[in-house]
C-alpha positions as a Markdown table, in Angstrom:
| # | Residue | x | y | z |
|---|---|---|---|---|
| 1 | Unk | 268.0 | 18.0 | 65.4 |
| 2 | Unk | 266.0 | 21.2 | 64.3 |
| 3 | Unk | 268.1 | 23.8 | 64.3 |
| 4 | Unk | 267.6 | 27.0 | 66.7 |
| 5 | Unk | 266.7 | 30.4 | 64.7 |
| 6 | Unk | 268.4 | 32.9 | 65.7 |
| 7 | Unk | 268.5 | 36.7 | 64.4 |
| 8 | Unk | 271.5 | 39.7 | 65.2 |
| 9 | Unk | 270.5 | 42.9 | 66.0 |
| 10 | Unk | 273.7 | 45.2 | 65.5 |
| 11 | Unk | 276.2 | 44.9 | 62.8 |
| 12 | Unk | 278.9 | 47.2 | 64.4 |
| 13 | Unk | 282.6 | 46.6 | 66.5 |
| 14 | Unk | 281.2 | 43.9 | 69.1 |
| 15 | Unk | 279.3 | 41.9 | 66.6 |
| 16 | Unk | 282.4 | 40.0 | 64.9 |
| 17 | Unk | 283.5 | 37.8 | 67.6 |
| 18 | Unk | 279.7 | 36.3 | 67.8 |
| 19 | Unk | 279.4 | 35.8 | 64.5 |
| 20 | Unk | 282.1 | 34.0 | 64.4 |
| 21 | Unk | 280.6 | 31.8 | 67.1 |
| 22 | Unk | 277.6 | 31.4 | 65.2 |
| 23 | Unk | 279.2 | 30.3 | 62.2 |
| 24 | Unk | 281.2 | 27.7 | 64.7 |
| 25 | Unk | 277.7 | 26.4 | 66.1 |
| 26 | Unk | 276.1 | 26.1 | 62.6 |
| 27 | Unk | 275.0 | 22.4 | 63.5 |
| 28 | Unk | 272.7 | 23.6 | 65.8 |
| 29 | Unk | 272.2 | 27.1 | 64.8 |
| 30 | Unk | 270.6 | 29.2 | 62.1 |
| 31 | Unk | 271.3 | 33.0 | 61.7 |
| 32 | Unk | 267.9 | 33.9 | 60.0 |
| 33 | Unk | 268.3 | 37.9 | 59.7 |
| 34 | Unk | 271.0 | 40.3 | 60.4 |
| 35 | Unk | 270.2 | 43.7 | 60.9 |
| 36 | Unk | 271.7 | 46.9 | 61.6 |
| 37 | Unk | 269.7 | 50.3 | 60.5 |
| 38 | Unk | 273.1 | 51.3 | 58.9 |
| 39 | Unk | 273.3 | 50.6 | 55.3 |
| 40 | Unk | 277.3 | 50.8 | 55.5 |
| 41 | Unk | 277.7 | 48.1 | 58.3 |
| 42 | Unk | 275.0 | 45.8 | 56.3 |
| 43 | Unk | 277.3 | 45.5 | 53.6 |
| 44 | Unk | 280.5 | 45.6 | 55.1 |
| 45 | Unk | 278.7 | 42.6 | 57.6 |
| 46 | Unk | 277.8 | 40.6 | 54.3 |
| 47 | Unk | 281.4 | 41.1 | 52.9 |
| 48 | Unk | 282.6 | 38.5 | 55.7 |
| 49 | Unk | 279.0 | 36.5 | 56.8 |
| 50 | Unk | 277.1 | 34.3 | 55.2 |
| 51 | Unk | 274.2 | 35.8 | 57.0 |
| 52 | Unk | 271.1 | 36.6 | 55.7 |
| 53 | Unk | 270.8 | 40.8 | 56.0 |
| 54 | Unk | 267.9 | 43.1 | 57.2 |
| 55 | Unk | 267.3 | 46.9 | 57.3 |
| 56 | Unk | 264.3 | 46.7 | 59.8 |
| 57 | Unk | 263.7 | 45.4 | 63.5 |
| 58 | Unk | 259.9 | 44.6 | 62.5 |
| 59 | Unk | 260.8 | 42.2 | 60.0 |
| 60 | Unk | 262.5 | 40.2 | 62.8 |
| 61 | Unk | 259.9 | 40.9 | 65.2 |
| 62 | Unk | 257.1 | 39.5 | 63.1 |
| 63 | Unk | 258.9 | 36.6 | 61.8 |
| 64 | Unk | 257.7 | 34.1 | 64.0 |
| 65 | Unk | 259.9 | 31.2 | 63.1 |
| 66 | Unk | 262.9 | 33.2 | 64.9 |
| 67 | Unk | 263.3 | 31.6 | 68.3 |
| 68 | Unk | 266.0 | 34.3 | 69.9 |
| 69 | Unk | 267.6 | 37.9 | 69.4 |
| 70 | Unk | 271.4 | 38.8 | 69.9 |
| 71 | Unk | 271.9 | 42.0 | 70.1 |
| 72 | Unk | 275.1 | 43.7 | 69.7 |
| 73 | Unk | 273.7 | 47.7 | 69.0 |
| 74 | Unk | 275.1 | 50.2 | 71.7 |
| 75 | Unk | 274.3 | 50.5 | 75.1 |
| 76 | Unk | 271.7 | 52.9 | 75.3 |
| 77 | Unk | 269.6 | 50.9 | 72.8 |
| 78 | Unk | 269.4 | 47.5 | 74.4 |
| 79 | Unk | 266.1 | 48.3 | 77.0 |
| 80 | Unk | 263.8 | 49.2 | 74.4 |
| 81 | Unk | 265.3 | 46.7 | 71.6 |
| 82 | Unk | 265.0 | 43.8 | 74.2 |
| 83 | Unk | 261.7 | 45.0 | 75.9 |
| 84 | Unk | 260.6 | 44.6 | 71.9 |
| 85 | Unk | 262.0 | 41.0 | 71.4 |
| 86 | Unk | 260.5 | 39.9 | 74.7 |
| 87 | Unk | 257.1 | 41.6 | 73.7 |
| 88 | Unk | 256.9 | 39.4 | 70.4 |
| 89 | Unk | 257.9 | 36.4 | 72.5 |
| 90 | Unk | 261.7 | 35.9 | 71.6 |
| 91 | Unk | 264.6 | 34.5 | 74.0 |
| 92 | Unk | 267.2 | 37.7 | 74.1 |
| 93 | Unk | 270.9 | 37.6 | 74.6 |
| 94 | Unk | 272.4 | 40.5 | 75.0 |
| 95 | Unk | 275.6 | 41.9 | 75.0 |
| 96 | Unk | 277.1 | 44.0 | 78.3 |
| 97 | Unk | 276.2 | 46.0 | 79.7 |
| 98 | Unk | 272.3 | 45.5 | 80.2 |
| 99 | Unk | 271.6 | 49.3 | 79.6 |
| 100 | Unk | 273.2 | 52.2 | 80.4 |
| 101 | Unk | 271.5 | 53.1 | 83.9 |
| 102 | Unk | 270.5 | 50.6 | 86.5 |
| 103 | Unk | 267.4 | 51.7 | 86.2 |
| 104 | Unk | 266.6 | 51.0 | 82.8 |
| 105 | Unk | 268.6 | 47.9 | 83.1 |
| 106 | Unk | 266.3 | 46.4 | 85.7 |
| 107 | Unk | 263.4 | 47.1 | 83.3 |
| 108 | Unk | 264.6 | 45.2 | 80.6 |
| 109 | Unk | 265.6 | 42.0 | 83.1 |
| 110 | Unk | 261.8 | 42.7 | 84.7 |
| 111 | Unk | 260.0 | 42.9 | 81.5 |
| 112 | Unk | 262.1 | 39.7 | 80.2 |
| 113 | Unk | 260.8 | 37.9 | 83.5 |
| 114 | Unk | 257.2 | 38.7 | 83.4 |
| 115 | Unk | 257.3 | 38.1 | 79.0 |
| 116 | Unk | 258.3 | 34.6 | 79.7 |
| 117 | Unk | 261.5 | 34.7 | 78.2 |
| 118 | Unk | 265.2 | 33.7 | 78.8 |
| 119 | Unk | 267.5 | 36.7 | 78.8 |
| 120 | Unk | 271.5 | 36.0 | 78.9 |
| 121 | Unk | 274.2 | 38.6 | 79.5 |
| 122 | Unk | 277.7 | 38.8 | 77.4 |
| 123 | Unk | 280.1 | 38.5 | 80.2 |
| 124 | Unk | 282.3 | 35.8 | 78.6 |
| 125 | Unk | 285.1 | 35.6 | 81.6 |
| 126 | Unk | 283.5 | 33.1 | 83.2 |
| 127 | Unk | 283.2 | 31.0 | 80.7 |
| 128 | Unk | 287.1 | 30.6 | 80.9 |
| 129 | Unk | 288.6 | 27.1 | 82.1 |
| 130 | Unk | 291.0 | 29.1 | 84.6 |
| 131 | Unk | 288.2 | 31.0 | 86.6 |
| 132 | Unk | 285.9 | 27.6 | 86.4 |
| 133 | Unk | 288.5 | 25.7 | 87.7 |
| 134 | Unk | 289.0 | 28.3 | 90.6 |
| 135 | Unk | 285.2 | 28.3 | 90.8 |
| 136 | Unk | 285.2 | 24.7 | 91.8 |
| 137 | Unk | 287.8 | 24.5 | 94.2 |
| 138 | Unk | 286.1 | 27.5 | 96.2 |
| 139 | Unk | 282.9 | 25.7 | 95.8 |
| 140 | Unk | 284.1 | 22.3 | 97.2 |
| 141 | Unk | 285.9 | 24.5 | 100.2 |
| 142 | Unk | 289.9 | 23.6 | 99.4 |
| 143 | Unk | 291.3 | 26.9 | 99.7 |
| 144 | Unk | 288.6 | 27.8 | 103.1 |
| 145 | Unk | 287.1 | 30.8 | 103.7 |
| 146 | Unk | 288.2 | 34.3 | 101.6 |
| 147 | Unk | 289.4 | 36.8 | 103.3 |
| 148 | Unk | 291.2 | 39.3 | 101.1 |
| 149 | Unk | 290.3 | 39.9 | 97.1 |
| 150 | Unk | 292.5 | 42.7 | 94.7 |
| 151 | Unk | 291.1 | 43.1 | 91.8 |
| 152 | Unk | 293.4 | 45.1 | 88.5 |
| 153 | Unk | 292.4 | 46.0 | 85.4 |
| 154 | Unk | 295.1 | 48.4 | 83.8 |
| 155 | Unk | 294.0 | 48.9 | 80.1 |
| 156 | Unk | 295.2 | 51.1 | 77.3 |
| 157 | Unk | 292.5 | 52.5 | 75.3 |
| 158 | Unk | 294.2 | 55.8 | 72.4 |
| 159 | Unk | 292.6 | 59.3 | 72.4 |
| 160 | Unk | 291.0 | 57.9 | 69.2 |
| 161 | Unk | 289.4 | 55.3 | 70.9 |
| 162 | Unk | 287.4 | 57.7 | 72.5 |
| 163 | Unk | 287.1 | 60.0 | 69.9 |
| 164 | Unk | 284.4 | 58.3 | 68.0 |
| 165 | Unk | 280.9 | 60.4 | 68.9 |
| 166 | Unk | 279.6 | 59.0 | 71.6 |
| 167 | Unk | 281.9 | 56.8 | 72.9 |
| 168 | Unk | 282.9 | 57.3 | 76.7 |
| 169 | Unk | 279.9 | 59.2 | 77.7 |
| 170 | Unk | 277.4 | 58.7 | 80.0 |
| 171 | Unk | 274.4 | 59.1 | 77.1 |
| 172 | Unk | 275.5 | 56.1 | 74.6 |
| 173 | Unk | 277.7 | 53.8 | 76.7 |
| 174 | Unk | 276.8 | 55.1 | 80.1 |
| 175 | Unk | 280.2 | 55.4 | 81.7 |
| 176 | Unk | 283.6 | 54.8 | 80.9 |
| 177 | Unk | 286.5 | 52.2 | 82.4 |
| 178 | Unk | 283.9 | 50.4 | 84.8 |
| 179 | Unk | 280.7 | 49.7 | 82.7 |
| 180 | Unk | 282.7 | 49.6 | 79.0 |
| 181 | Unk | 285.9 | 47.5 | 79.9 |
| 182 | Unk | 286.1 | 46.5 | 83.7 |
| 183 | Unk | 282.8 | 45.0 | 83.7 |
| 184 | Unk | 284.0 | 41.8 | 82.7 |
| 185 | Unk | 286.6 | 41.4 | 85.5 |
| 186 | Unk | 284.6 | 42.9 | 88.3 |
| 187 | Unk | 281.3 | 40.1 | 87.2 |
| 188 | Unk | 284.0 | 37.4 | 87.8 |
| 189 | Unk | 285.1 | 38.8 | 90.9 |
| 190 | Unk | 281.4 | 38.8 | 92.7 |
| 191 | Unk | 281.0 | 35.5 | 91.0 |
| 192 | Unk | 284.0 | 33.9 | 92.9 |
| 193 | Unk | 284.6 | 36.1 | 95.7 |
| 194 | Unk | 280.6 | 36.5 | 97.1 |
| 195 | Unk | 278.9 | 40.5 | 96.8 |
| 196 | Unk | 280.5 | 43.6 | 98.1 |
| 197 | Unk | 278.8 | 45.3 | 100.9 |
| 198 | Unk | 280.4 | 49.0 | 101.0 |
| 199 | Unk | 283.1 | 50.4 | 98.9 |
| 200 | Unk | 285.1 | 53.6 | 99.8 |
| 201 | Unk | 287.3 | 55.3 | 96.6 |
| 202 | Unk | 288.1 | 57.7 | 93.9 |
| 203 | Unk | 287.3 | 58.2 | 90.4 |
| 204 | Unk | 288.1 | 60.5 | 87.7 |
| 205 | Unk | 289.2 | 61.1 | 84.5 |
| 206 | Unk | 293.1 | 61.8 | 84.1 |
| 207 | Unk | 295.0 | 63.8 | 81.9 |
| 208 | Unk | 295.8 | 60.9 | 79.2 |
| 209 | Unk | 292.3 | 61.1 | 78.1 |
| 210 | Unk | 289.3 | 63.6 | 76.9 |
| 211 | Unk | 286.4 | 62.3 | 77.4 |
| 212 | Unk | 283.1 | 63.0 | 79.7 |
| 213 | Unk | 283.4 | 59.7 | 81.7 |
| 214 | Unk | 286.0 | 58.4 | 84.4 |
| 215 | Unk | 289.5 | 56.1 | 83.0 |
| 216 | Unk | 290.6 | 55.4 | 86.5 |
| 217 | Unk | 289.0 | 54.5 | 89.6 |
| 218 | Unk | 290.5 | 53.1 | 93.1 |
| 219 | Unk | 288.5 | 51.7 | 96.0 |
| 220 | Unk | 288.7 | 49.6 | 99.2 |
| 221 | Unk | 285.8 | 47.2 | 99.8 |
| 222 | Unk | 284.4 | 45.3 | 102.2 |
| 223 | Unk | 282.4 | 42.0 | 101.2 |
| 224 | Unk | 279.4 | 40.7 | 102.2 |
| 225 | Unk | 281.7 | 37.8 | 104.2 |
| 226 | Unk | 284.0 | 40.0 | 105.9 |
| 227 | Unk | 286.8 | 39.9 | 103.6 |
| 228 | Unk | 288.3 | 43.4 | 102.5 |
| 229 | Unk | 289.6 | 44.0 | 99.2 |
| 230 | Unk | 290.7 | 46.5 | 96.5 |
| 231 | Unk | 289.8 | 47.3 | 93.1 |
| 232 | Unk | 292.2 | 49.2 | 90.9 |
| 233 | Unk | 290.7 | 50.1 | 87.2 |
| 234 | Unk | 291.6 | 52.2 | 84.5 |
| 235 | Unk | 291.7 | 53.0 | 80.8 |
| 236 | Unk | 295.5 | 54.8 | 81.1 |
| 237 | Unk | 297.6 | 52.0 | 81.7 |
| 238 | Unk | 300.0 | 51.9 | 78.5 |
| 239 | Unk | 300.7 | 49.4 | 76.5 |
| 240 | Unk | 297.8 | 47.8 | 78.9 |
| 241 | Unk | 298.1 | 44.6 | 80.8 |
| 242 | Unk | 296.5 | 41.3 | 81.9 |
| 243 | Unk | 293.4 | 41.8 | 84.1 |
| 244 | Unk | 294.2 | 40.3 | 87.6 |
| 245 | Unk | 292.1 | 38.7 | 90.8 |
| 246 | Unk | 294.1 | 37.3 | 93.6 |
| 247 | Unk | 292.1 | 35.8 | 96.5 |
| 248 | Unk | 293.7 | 35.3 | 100.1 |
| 249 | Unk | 292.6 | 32.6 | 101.3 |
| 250 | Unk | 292.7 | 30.3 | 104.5 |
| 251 | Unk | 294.7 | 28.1 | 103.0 |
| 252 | Unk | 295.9 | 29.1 | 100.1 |
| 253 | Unk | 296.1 | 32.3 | 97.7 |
| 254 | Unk | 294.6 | 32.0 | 93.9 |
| 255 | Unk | 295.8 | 34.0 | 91.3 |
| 256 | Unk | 294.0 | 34.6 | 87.9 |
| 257 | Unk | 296.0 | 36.7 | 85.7 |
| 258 | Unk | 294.0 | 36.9 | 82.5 |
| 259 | Unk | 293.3 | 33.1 | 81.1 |
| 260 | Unk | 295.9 | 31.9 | 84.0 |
| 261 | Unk | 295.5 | 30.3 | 87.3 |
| 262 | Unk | 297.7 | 29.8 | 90.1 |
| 263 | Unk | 296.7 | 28.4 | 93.1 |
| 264 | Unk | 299.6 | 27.9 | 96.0 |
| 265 | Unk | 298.3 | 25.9 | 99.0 |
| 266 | Unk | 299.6 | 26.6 | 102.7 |
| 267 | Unk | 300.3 | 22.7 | 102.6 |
| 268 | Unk | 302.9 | 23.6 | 99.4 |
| 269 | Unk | 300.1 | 22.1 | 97.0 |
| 270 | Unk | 299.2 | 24.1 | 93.8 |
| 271 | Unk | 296.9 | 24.3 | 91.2 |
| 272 | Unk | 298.1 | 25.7 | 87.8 |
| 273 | Unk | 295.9 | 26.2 | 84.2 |
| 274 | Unk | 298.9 | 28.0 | 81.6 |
| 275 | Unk | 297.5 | 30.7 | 79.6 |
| 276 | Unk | 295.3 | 30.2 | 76.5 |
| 277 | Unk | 295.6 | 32.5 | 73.3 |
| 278 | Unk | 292.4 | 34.2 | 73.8 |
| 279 | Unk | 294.0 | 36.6 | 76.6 |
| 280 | Unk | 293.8 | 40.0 | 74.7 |
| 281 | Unk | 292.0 | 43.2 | 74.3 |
| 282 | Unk | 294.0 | 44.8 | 76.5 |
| 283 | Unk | 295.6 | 47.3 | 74.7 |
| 284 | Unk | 295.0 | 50.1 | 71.8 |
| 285 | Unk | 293.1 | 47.4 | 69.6 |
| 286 | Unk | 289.8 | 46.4 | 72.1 |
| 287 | Unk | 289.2 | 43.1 | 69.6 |
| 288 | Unk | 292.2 | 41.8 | 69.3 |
| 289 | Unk | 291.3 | 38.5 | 70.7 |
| 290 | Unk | 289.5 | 35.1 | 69.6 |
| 291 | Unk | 286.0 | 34.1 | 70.0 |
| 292 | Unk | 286.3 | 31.1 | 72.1 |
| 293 | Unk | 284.5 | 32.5 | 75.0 |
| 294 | Unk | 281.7 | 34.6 | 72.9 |
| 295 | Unk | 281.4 | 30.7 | 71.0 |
| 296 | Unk | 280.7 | 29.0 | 74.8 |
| 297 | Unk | 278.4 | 32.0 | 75.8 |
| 298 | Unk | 276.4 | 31.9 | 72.5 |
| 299 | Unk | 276.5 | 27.8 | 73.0 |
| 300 | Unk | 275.2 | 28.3 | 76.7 |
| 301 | Unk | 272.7 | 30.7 | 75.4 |
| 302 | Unk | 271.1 | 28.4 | 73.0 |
| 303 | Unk | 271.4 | 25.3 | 75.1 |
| 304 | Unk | 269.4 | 27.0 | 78.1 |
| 305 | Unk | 266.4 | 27.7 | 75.5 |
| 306 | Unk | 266.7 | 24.0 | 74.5 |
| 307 | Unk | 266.4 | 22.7 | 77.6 |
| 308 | Unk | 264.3 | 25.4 | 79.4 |
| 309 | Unk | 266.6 | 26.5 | 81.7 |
| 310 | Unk | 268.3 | 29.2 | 82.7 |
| 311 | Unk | 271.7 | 30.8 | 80.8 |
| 312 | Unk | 274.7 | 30.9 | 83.3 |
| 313 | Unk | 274.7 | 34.6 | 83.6 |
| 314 | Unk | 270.9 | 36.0 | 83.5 |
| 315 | Unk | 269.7 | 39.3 | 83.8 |
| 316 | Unk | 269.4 | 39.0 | 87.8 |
| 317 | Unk | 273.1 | 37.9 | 87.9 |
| 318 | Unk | 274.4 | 40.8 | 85.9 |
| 319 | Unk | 272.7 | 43.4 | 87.8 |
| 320 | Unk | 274.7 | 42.2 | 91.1 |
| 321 | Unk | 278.0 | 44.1 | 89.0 |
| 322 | Unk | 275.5 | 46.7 | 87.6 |
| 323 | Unk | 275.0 | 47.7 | 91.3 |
| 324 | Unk | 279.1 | 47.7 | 92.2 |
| 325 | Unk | 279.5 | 50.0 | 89.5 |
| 326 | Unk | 277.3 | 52.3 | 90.7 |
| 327 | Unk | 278.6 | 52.4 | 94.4 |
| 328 | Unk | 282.0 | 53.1 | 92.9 |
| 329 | Unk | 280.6 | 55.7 | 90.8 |
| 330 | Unk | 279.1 | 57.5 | 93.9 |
| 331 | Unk | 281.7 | 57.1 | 96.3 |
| 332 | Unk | 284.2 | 58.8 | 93.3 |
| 333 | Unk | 282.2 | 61.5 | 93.2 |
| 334 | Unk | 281.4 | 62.0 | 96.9 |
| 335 | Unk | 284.7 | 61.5 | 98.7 |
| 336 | Unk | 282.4 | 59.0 | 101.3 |
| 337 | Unk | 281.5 | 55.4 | 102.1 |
| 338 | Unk | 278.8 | 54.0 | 99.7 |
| 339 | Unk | 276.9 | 50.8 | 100.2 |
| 340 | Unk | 276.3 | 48.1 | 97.7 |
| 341 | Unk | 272.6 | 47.7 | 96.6 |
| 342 | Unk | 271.4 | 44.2 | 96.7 |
């Protein structure tokens, strides 16, 4: 089988768990260039990848035997990096969140759509066994209609976390606990509870932290179906914890706490997937987890461009949370009921 070539843009924090996953997928995968504009993170890359290096975008741009880009580079690069892959006809996965403004984000996923090319989003929680097996039984109509989804993500992120330039502001990352960490758990959520209609909350930034964008936000919601819900999120929450979702259901309630599922029917049935190792990156250290997920997302990625279909979470689907975000963001900062753009 010819093997799919593949080149990594960004050599920084977010770039070892997929390289990892490459390395895992090497059967069917070639890393053909690596490049990061940093001389420093080229070599420190090479130190622990067998990955060929680069020190300029072009080169990958013009090589035409490279099939598809990763990129990994911060947030408030990825629109005009992937606009440039798509432009020179490559595939583009790319990590969360698509850009750092809606806006811009719809660009990218636009300009991808109209180039011809696949685009897949990094938003590896759905790739676990515990929220697919949940997935199903919602699907298949066991547990009946939702009418009540809480959502928690209490993290603990140091001062020094956000004390690296850039990091927690609205020009390079382009917000803090919702868009950087909560993103993950909030995708799963509309992908097993259905869109959010209106959401009515607070957000700010607390004491525990400096930094330009909000660590804590709290909001009730109202789905697209009728069922109401809460979403509790923050950066604050020392040591930091499990990310939950709990459904209500109308016959049953489904709990996923991290890489753990517990389903408990009315009828005194339940469903239960134990926890996996790759729960983590909860606390003071935001890698400290496994690649096992970033390995089925990357495997996903390259299948769809095999077969010509579509990756499990495309550019559309990830602009469904890119849209939450942004009612949460408003209703925080006006006091008022916000609706949901579709």
């Amino acid at each position: 089988m010819t093997k799919t070539r593949i080149a990594i843009v960004g050599l920084g924090m977010a770039v070892t768990p997929h390289a990892k996953g490459l390395m895992d997928l090497g059967d069917t995968v070639e890393v053909v260039h690596a490049f990061s504009p940093s001389a420093e993170r080229r070599r420190a890359f090479g130190e622990k990848f067998p990955f060929p290096l680069c020190d300029n975008l072009q080169t990958i741009l013009d090589d035409r035997s490279v099939e598809a880009v990763a990129v990994f580079s911060p947030a408030n690069t990825h629109r005009d990096i992937g606009l440039a892959c798509a432009a020179a006809g490559k595939h583009v996965l790319m990590e969360k969140p698509i850009d750092i403004t809606t806006a811009r984000a719809t660009e990218l996923v636009e300009g991808c759509r109209k180039a011809g090319v696949r685009l897949g989003i990094v938003l590896q929680h759905r790739f676990r066994p515990a929220g697919l097996k949940l997935r199903a039984l919602l699907e298949e109509g066991e547990l009946g209609r939702i009418v009540g989804c809480s959502t928690i993500i209490r993290l603990w992120r140091p001062q020094s976390y956000y004390n690296e330039p850039g990091r927690g502001s609205f020009a390079r990352d382009g917000g803090g606990v919702l868009i950087s960490q909560g993103i993950h758990t909030l995708d799963l959520m509309l992908s097993l509870a259905g869109g959010i209609g209106e959401v009515t909350g607070f957000a700010t930034t607390t004491p525990v932290h400096q930094m330009e964008t909000e660590d804590m936000v709290c909001a009730a919601v109202r789905f697209r179906n009728g069922a109401f819900g809460t979403i509790d999120a923050t950066t604050a929450a020392y040591p930091g914890f499990l990310e939950e979702i709990v459904l209500t259901c109308e016959r049953g309630t489904a709990a996923l706490r991290g890489t753990e599922l517990l389903v408990q029917f009315h009828d005194g049935r339940t469903v239960a997937i134990e926890p996996d190792r790759s729960a983590g990156g909860t606390g003071a250290d935001p890698m400290a987890f496994p690649h096992d997920y970033h390995r089925a997302v990357m495997a996903d990625f390259v299948e769809a461009i095999r077969n010509g279909r579509e990756p499990k979470v495309t550019g559309e689907e990830a602009l469904k949370v890119h849209h939450l975000i942004d009612a949460l963001i408003e209703t925080g900062r006006t006091g008022t009921p916000v609706k949901v753009a579709q």
